[in-house]
N, C-alpha and C positions, 0 to 999 in steps of 0.2 A: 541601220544604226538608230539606237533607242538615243531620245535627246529627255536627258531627269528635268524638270522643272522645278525651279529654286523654290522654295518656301518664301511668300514674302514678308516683309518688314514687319506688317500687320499682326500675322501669323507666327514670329520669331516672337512676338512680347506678347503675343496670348499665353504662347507655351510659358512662356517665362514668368507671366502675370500666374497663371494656374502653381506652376511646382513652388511661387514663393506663398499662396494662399495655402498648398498643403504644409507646407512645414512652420508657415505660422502656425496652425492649427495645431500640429504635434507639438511645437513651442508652448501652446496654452496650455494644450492639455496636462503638460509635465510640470511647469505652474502650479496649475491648481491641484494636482495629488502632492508635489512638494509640500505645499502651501496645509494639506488637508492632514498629511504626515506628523508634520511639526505641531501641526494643533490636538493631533491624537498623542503623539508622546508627551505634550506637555500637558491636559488630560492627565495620563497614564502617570506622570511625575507627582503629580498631586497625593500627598500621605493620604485624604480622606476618602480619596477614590479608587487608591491601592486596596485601601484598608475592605472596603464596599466590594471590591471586584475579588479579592480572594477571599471573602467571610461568602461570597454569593457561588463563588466555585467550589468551597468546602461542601456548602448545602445539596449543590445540583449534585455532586459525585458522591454521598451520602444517600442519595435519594436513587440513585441509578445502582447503588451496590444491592438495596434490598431486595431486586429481582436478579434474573440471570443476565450473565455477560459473558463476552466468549473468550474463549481460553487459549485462543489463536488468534493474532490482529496482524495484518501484513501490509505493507505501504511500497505503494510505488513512486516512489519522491520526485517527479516530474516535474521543471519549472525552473532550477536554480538558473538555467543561463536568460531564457528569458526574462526572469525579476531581474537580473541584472541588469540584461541589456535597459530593459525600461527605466534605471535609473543612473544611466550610461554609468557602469561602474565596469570593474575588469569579474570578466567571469571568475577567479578567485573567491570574491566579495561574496559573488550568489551562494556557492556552495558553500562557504563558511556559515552563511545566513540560513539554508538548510541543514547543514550541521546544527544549527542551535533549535529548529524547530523540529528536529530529531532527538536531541534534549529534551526540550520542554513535553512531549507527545508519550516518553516511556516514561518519566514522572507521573502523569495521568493513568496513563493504561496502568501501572503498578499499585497505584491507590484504588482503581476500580476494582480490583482483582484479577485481574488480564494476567494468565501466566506466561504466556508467552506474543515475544511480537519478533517481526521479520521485516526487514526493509532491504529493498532492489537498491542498492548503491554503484554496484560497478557491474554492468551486464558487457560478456565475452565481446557483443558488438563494438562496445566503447573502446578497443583498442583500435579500431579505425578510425578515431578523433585524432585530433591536430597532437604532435608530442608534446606539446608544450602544456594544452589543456591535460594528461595525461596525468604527465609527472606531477602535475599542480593538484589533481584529484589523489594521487600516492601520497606524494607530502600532506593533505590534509588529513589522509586518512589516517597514517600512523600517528601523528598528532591527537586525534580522536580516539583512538586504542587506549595509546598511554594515559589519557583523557577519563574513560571510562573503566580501567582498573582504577583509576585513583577513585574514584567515586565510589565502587565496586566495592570496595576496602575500608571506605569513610563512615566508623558510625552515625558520623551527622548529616551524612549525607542519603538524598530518598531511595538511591539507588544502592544503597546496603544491601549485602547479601545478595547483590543477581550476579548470572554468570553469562561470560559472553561467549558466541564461537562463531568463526567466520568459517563460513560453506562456500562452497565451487572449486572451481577445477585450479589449485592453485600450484600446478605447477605450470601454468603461465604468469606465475611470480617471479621475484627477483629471491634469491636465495635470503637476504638479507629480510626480506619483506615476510618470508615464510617462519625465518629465524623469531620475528618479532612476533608474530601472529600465536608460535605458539608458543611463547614465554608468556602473552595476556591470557592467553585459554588458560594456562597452568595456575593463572594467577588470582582467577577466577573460579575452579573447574568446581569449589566447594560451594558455591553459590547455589541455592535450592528454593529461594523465591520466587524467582523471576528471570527468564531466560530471554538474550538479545539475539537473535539470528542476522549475520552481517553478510547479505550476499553477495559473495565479492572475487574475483569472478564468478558470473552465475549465467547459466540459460538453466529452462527446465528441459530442453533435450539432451543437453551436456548431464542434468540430473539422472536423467532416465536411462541415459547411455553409460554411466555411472553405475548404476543401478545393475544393469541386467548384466553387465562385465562380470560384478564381484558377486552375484548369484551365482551364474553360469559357473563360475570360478570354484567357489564355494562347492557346487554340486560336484561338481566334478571330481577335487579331492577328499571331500571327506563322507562320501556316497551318500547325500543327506535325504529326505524324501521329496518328492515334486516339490517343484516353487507354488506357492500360493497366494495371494494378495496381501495377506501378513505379513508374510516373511519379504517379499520384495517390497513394499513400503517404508518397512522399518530399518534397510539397508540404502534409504535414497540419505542425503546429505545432513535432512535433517532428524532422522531417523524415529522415534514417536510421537514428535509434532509434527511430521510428513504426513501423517494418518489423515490429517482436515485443518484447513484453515476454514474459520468459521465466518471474518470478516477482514475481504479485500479492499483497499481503499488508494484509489488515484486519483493524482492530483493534473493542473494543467490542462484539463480541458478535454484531452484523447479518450478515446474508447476503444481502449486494446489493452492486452495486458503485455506485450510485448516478450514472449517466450519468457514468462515469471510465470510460477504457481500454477503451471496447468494441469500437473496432477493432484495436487492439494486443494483446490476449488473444484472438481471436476462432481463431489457429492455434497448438493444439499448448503453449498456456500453462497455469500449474500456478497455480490460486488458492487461496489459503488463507487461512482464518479465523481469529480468534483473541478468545476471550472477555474476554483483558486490555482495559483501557482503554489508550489509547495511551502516557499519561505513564508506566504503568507497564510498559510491552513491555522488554522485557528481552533483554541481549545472549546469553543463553538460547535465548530463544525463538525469537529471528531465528535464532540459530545451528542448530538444528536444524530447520527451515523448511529451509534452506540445505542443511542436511544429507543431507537427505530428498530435494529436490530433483538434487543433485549422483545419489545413489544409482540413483534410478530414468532419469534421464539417459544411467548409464554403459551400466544394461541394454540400455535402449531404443538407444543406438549400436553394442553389439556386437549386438542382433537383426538390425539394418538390414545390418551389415558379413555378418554368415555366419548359420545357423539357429543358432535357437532352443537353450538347453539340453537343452530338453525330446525337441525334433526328434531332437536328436544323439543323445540315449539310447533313440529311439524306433529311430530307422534300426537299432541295434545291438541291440536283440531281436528274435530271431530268431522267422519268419514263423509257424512255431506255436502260439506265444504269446502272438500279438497276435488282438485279438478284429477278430471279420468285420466288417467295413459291412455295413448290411442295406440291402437299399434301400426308399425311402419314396413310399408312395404320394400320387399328387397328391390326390388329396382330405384330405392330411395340412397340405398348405402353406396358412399363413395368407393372408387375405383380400390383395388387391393394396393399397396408401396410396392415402387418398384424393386427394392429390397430390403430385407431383413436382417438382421444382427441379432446374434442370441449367444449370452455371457454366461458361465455359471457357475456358482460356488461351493466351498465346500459348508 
């Protein structure tokens, strides 16, 4: 017979001494970003600073249109529950707050020139979330619909003339919700500016599974020639913006893309991370994302066009100068892959 020995007295208000030092310290810490919050909006309230902060965002997006930008930008909106939670609010709150820095982000991309953009909103796993958080993501979405035809339709508004369409597998919808969906598509469908991809339900294997059904399908009745990488591309959901997303951008911290866009980043796209949580991505942050992007862009088209910087300086030092090749023996070269993959097109 095992006899437990009591914890003592001592030992009871250490632990106790300990969990009241941490959650003082969470207590401050929520303090002082409250505290840091209030002095950034009120900041932000200021006419002279508004005035300063949007005459300096005019110039930077001015200044980023004279080079390339890409014509695909796709967001993984990461973070709503956690902004929340951190400013103990009801997860409601979060997403509504990414809602609006989903707003503010296609404003941007549409003045850059950005034709099209795509955001992971509802992924097929999320029906395994609590019901409650569910239906509260439904409701805000179709609120956001209606939201974005009216703007869609607004000459005064920046979002004139785009059109939206929600992609995935949506007959894990409610009849009513599919009803809605495509009364905004219809409402939209003349929009030629600028295009919103709303992936909702979405994985990209449900994409691809999608995909290869209504090829397969396709070939079959209407005897069409071999499927090609063309032709099943531009049959996935989003159909000639499925061709390439040029820049991925996630938010929250993670380093996955979470079965999003894995065959739309799979050639030659620039993914990038970003520790903010989403409500708080910043027209910052996108903007130099964007920036960085555009830069290494312009390189990468003048190497393709003529050689290299490097080449160019190298052809012009002369031959004594340059150090010898030596050559290498085979018992230098590494072991052969254990194996190979070979693709090929037409």
């Amino acid at each position: 017979m095992t006899i437990m020995k009591m914890p003592s007295i001592i030992q009871i208000q250490f632990v106790a001494l300990k969990r009241l030092l941490v959650e003082t310290k969470e207590q401050m810490c929520f303090a002082v970003k409250s505290i840091f919050q209030r002095v950034f909006a009120w900041v932000m309230s200021l006419s002279l600073f508004s005035w300063f902060y949007v005459n300096l965002q005019n110039i930077l997006i001015k200044a980023l249109r004279v080079g390339p930008v890409p014509e695909h930008v796709s967001f993984i909106m990461d973070g709503n529950r956690r902004y929340a939670k951190s400013r103990r609010l009801p997860v409601k709150k979060g997403h509504e707050a990414g809602g609006l820095t989903l707003l503010t982000l296609l404003y941007i991309c549409k003045r850059l020139g950005v034709k099209c953009v795509s955001a992971y909103a509802f992924s097929i796993e999320n029906f395994n979330r609590p019901k409650e958080e569910v239906d509260t993501l439904m409701n805000l979405f179709t609120v956001k619909l209606d939201e974005f035809a009216k703007r869609a339709k607004d000459y005064k508004d920046p979002l004139y003339g785009s059109k939206i369409r929600i992609v995935g597998d949506q007959s894990l919808l409610s009849p009513e919700m599919r009803k809605k969906i495509k009364k905004v598509e219809e409402i939209t469908q003349d929009g030629d500016d600028f295009t919103l991809f709303i992936c909702f339900p979405y994985t990209s294997r449900n994409d691809m599974l999608h995909t290869i059904r209504d090829s397969v399908e396709d070939h079959l009745e209407n005897k069409s020639p071999r499927i090609n990488i063309r032709k099943f591309t531009n049959k996935m959901y989003m159909g000639f913006h499925s061709n390439k997303c040029e820049l991925l951008i996630r938010t929250s911290g993670h380093r996955r893309l979470s079965d999003y866009m894995l065959w739309q980043v799979h050639e030659n796209a620039t993914i990038e991370f970003s520790d903010t949580l989403w409500p708080n991505f910043s027209f910052f942050a996108m903007y130099l994302m964007i920036l960085k992007w555009s830069f290494f862009s312009t390189i990468q088209k003048y190497n393709e066009k003529n050689h290299s910087l490097f080449e160019k300086i190298h052809e012009s030092v002369p031959s004594i100068f340059k150090k010898k090749k030596t050559a290498m023996s085979l018992y230098n070269f590494p072991n052969p892959p254990i194996s190979v993959s070979v693709t090929g097109d037409e």
